[in-house]
N, C-alpha and C positions, 0 to 999 in steps of 0.2 A: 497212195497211188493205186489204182484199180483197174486190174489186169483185164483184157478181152481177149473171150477164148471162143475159137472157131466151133459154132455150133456141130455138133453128135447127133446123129440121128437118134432120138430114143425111144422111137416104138419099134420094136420088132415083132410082128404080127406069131402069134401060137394059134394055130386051128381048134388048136385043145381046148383053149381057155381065152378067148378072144377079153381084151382089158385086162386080163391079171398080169400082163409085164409090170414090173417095177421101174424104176426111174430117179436119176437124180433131179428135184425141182430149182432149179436155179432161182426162182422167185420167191418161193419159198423155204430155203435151203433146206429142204427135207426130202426125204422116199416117196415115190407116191407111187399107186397102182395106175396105171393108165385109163382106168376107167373113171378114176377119181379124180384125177387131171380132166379129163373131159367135163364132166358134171360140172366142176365150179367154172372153168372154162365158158361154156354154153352158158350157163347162169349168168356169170359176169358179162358176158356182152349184150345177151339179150335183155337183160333187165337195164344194159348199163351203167353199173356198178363201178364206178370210176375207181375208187375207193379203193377196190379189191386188186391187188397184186396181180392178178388173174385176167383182166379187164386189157383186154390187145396184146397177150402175152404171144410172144414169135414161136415159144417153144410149144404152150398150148398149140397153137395155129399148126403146127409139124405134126403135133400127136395125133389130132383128129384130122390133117388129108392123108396120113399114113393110114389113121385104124380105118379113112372111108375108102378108101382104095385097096382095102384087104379084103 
């Protein structure tokens, strides 16, 4: 049975260090830097990369109008 849990905001913008927040990857059940989320993110849809975990991810889609809206 596979639980669904109410998406978390997880970028919190730092002025200091714009993409160095951490994160949990739900697609990739690892940590990621938000800057690294981004990269394969844009990668995968532009190239359209089906294939990739990454490829229409909702939580990528949150990280980057958060970091464009900081």
């Amino acid at each position: 049975m596979m639980m669904m849990h109410a998406y978390v905001p997880t970028y919190v913008p730092d002025p200091a260090k714009p993409g160095a927040a951490r994160f949990h990857c739900s697609a990739l059940r690892t940590d990621l830097r938000v800057a690294e989320c981004l990269d394969r993110f844009v990668d995968a849809n532009a190239l359209s990369r089906r294939d990739s975990p990454c490829f229409k991810c909702k939580q990528g889609q949150k990280n980057r109008e958060c970091f464009a809206a900081s």
